[in-house]
C-alpha positions as CSV (number, residue, x, y, z in Angstrom):
1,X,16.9,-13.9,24.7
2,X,19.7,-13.6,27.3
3,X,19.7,-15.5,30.3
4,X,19.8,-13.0,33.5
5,X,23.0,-13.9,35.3
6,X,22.4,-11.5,38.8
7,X,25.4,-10.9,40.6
8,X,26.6,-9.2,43.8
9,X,25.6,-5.5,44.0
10,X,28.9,-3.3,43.8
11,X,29.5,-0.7,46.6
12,X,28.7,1.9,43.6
13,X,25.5,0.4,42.8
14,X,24.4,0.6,46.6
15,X,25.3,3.8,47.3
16,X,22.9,4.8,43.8
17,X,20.1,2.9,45.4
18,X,20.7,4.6,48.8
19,X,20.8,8.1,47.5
20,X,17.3,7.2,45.3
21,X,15.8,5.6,48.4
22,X,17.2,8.8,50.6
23,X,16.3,11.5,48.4
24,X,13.1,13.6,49.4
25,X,10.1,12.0,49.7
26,X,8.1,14.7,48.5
27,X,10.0,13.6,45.3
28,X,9.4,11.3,42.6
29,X,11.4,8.2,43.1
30,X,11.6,7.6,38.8
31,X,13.8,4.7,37.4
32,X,14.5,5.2,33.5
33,X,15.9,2.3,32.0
34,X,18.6,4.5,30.0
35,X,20.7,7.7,30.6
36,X,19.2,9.5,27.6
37,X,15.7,8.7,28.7
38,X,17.2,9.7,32.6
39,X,17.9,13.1,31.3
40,X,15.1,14.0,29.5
41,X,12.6,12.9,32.6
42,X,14.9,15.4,34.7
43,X,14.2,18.2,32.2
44,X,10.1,17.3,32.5
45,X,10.3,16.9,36.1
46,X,12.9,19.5,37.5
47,X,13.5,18.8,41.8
48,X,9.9,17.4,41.8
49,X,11.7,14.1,40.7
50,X,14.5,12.0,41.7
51,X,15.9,10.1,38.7
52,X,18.2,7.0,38.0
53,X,19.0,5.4,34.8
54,X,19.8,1.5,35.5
55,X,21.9,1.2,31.7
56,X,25.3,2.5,32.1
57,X,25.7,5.2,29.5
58,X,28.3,3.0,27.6
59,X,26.2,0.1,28.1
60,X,24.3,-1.4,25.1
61,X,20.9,-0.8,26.5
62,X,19.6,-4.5,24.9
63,X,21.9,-6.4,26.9
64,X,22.1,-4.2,30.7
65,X,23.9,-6.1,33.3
66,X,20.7,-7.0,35.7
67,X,21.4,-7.0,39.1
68,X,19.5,-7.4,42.6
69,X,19.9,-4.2,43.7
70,X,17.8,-3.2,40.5
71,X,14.5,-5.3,42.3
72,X,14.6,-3.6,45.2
73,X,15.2,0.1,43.3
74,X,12.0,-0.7,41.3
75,X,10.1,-1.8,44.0
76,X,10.7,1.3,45.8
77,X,9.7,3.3,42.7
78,X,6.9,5.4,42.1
79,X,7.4,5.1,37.9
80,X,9.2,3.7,35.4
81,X,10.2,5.0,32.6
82,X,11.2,2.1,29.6
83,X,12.0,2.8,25.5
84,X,9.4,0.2,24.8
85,X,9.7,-1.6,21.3
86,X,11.1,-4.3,22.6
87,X,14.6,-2.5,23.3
88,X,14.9,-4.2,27.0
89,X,13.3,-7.4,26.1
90,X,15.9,-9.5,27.0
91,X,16.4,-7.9,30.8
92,X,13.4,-5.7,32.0
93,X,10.6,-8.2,32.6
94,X,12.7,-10.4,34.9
95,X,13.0,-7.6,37.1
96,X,9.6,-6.5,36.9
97,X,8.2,-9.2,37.6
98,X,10.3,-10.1,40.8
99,X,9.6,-6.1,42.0
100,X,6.2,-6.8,42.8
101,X,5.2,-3.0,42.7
102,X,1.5,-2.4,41.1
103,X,2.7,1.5,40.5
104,X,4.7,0.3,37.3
105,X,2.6,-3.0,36.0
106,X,1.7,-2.6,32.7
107,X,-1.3,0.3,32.3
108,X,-0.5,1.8,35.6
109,X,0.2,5.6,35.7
110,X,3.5,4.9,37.0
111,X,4.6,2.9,33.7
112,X,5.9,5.1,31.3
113,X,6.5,3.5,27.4
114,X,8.4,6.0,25.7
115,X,8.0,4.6,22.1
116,X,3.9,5.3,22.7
117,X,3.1,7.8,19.8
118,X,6.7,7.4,17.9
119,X,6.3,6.6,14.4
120,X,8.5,3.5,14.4
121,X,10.9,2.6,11.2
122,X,11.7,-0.9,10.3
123,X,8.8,-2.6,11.7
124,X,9.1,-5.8,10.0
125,X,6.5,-7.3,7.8
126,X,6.9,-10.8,9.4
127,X,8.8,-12.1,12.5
128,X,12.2,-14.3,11.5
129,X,14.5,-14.8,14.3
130,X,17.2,-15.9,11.3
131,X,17.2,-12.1,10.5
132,X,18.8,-11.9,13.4
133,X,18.1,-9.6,16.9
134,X,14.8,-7.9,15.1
135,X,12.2,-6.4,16.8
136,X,8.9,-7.0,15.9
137,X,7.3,-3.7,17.0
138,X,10.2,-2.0,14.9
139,X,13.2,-0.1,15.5
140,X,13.4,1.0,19.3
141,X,16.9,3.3,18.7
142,X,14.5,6.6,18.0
143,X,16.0,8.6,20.8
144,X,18.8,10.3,18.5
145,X,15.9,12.4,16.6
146,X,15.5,14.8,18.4
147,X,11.8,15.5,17.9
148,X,11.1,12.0,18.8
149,X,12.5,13.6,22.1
150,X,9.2,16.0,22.4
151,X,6.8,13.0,22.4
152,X,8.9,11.0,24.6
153,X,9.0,14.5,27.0
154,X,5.3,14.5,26.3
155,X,4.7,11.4,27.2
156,X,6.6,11.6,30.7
157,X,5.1,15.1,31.8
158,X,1.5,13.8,31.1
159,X,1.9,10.2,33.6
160,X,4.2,12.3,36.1
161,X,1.0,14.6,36.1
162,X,-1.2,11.7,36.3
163,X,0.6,10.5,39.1
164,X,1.6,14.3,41.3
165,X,-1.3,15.9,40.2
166,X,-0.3,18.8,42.7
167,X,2.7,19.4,40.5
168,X,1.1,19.1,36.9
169,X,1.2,22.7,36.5
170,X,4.9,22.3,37.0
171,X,5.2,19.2,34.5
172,X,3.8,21.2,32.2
173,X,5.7,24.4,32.3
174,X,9.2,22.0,32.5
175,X,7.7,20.3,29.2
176,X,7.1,23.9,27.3
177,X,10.6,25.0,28.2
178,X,11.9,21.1,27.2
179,X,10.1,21.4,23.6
180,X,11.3,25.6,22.9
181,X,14.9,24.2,23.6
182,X,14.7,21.5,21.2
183,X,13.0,23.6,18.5
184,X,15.7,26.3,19.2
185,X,18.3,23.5,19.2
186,X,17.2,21.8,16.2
187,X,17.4,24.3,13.7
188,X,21.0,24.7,14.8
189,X,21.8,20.9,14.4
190,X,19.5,21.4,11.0
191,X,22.0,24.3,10.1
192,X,25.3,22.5,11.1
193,X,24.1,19.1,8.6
194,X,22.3,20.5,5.6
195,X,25.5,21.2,3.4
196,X,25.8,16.9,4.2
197,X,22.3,15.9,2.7
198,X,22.4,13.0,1.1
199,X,25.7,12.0,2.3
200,X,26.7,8.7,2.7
201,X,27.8,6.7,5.9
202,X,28.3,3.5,7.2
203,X,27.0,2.2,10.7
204,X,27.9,-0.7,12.8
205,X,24.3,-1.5,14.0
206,X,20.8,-0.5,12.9
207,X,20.9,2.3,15.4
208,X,21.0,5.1,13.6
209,X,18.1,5.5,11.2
210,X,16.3,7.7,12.6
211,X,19.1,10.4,12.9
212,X,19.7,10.0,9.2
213,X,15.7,9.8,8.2
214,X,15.4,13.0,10.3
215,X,19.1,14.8,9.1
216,X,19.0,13.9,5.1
217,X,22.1,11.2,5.5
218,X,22.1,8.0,3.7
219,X,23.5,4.6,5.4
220,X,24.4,2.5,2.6
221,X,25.3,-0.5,5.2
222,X,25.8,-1.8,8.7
223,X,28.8,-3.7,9.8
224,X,26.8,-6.4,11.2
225,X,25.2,-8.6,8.7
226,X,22.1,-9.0,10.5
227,X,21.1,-6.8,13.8
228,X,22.8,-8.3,16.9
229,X,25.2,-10.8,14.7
230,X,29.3,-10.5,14.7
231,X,30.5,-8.9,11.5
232,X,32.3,-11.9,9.0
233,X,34.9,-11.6,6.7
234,X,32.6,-12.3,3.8
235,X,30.1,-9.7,5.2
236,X,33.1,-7.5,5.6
237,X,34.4,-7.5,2.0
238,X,30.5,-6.6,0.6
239,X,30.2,-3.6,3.1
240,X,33.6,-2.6,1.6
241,X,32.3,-2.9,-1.8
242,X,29.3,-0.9,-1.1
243,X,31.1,1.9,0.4
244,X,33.6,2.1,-2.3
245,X,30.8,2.4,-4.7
246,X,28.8,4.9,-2.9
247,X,31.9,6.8,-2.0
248,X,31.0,6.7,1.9
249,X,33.3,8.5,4.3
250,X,32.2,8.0,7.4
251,X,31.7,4.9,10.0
252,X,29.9,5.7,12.6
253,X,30.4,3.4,16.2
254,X,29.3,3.3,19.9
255,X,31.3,2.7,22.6
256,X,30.0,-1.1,23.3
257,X,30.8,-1.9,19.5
258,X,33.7,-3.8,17.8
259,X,35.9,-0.5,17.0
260,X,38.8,-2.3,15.7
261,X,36.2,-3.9,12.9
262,X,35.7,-0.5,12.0
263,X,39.1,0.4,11.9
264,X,39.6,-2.6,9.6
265,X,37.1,-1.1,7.2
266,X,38.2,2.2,7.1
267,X,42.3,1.4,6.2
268,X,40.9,0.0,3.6
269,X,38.5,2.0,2.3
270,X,39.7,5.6,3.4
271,X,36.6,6.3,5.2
272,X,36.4,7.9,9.1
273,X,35.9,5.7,12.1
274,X,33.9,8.7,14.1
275,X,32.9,7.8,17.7
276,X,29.1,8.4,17.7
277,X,27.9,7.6,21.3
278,X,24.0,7.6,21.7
279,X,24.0,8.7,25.7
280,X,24.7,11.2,27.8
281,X,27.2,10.8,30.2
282,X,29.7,8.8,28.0
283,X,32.2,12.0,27.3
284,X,32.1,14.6,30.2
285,X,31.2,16.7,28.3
286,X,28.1,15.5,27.5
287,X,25.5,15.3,30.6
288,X,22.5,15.5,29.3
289,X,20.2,14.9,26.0
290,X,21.2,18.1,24.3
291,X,24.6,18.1,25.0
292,X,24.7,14.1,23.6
293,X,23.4,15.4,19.9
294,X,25.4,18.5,20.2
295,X,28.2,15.9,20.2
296,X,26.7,13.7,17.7
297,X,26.1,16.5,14.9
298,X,29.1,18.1,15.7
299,X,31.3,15.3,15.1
300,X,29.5,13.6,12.3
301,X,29.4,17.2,10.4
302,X,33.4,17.8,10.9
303,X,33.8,14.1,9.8
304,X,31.9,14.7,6.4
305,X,33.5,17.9,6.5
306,X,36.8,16.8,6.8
307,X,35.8,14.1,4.1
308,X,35.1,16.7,1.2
């Protein structure tokens, strides 16, 4: 686990936490751990909520940059919304525990777990720190299918219910509209990748399973040799192997990953580096949830397309 280094707050990060503290206070004040999680609480919860995500959307969400500033924005907040599955283990609790609000402790209405309900892959059979960074409750990266987004949705509307019970009626209307736009949505993203089923790709970290489990693609290997460990040369040459073998064209990366390990790969295997970022906000053009897997199909489909 990462030791918690907490440095000065930047002007940026204090103008955030006085626009959260200042918004209206017949609003929400809602702290989501990560962009993607952010945007789909905004959906659920419209202008009854104020919102702010404490990852930075190129930030890998297991190793955020913890600050002070992020204390006193959780102390001041009426929920919390976390991915659960151990994905902030190595940052969240210190901060909880130095917040010392009793509307996010663990069971309170104002704690939202956003893995409750999502069947998790990869849960491992027993714990072995030598497998590298594995999480014991399984894989946490389930955000990129997009139906895991409806429970996730659900899961928000029904505690920011719990918790404004004035505007539940609201909660719920947001959370109809939120699931008709992903069904709508889906079948579209369904359309775009079915001439691809059973393709195979190549990612960098465990992170995108669910996306292929839900999108018929087959990842043949990760770059890293074990989740959370530094890609070696001997590791390297196998995942080199494998893709020659299976005839994989794609690599998929995020923007906190090694892309020039990637690159390495692909010269010499003839496969696609394709930048595959997870949250909204990294591109401009992606803002929210749906635009973020609008981009993700869209370039993982011309990829494979441009690969046949």
């Amino acid at each position: 686990m990462r030791v918690l280094n907490f440095r000065s707050t930047s002007a940026s990060a204090l103008i955030a936490l006085a626009a959260f503290a200042g918004s209206a206070s017949a609003q929400l004040h809602v702290v989501a751990t990560t962009p993607d999680l952010a945007s789909v609480a905004r959906e659920v919860g419209g202008d009854r909520v104020s919102v702010l995500a404490f990852a930075k959307p190129s930030e890998d969400p297991h190793y955020v940059d913890a600050k002070p500033s992020h204390i006193v924005t959780l102390n001041r907040a009426d929920a919390l919304i976390e991915g659960g599955a151990e994905l902030e283990l190595g940052w969240l609790p210190p901060l909880l525990e130095n917040s010392r609000n009793a509307k996010i402790s663990a069971g309170a209405p104002g704690r939202i777990v956003a893995s409750d309900g999502i069947r998790l892959l990869e849960i491992p059979t027993s714990f072995d720190r030598s497998k590298g960074d594995v999480h014991s409750l399984g894989n946490p990266h389930f955000m990129v299918d997009p139906v895991n987004a409806k429970i996730v949705a659900r899961n928000i509307a029904g505690h920011f219910a719990e918790i404004d019970p004035k505007s539940a009626a609201i909660y719920r209307a947001n959370l109809a509209k939120f699931n008709a736009k992903i069904d709508a949505k889906l079948a579209d993203w369904q359309k775009q990748l079915t001439a691809y089923r059973g393709a195979k790709i190549v990612t960098y970290h465990k992170d995108f399973i669910y996306f292929a489990d839900r999108f018929g693609l087959t990842i043949v290997d990760e770059l890293e040799p074990k989740p959370g460990i530094a890609p070696s040369p001997a590791h390297l040459a196998e995942v080199i192997g494998k893709i020659t073998a299976n005839n994989a064209k794609v690599i998929l990366v995020q923007p906190f990953q090694n892309r020039k390990t990637a690159e390495t790969v692909a010269r010499q295997t003839g496969a696609a580096v394709v930048d595959s970022p997870q949250q909204p906000g990294v591109l401009s053009s992606t803002p929210t949830y749906f635009a973020m897997v609008d981009n993700l199909v869209n370039s993982i489909a011309g990829a494979l397309r441009a690969a046949k």
